[in-house]
C-alpha positions in Angstrom: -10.6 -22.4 -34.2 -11.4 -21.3 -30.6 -9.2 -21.5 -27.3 -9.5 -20.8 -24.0 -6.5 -19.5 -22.0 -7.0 -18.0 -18.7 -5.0 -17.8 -15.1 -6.3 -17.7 -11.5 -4.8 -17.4 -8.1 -6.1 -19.5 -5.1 -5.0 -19.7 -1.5 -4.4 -22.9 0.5 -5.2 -21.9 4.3 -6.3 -23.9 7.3 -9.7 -24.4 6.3 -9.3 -25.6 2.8 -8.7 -23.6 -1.2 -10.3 -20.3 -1.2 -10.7 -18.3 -4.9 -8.5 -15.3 -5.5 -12.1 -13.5 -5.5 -12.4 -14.4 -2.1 -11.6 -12.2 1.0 -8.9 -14.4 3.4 -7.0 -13.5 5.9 -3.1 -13.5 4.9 -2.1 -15.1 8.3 -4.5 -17.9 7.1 -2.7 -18.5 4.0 -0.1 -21.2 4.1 0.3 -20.7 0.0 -0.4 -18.9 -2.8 -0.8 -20.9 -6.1 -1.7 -20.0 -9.9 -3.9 -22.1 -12.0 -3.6 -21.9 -15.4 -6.0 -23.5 -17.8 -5.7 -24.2 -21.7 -7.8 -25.6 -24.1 -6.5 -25.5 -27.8 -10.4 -26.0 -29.2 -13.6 -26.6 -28.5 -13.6 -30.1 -29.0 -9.9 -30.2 -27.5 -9.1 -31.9 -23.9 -7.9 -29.1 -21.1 -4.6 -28.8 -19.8 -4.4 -27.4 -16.5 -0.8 -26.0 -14.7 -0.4 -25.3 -11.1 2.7 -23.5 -10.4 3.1 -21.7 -7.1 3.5 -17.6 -6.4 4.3 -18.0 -2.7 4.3 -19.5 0.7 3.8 -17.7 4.4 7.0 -18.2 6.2 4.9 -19.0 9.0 3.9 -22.3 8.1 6.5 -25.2 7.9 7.1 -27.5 4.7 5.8 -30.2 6.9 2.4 -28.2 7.8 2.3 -26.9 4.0 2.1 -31.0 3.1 -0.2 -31.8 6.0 -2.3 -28.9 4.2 -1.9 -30.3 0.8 -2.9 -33.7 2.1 -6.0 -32.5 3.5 -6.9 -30.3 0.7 -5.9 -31.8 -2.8 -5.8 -29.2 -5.6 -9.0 -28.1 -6.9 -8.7 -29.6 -10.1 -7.9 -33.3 -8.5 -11.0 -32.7 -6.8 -13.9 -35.4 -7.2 -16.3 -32.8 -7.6 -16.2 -30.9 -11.2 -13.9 -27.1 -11.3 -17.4 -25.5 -12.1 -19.2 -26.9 -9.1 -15.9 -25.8 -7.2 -16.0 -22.4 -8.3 -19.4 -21.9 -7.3 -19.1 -23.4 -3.9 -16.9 -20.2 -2.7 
């Protein structure tokens, strides 16, 4: 039996999600969220957790959901997480 169990951080900021691997500026970032993905097998269906690790104080709750409304999370994305990833 095989799984797959990894974590990564991304960024919400003004322009959209950027990749932890991705240089951004911290006055651009409005949050700082973890993704953590789990799949039990091979054949098994992914479970995916977003939790968040922080927000900048300069942006309001109501500019946070503006963002958040804009930009869904990448994984509610209509494009696939691979094609994601490689767009950054």
């Amino acid at each position: 039996m095989s799984y797959e169990h990894h974590r990564s951080n991304y960024h919400l900021t003004i322009k959209g999600w950027i990749h932890e691997d991705v240089a951004c500026p911290l006055e651009d970032r409005a949050e700082t969220w973890e993704k953590e993905v789990y799949q039990g097998s091979e054949f098994g269906k992914e479970s995916v957790h977003w939790q968040i690790l922080g927000s900048n104080p300069a942006f309001t709750k109501q500019q946070c959901a503006e963002l958040h409304e804009k930009f869904p999370f990448p994984c509610k994305s209509p494009i696939p997480d691979d094609l994601f990833r490689n767009l950054m």
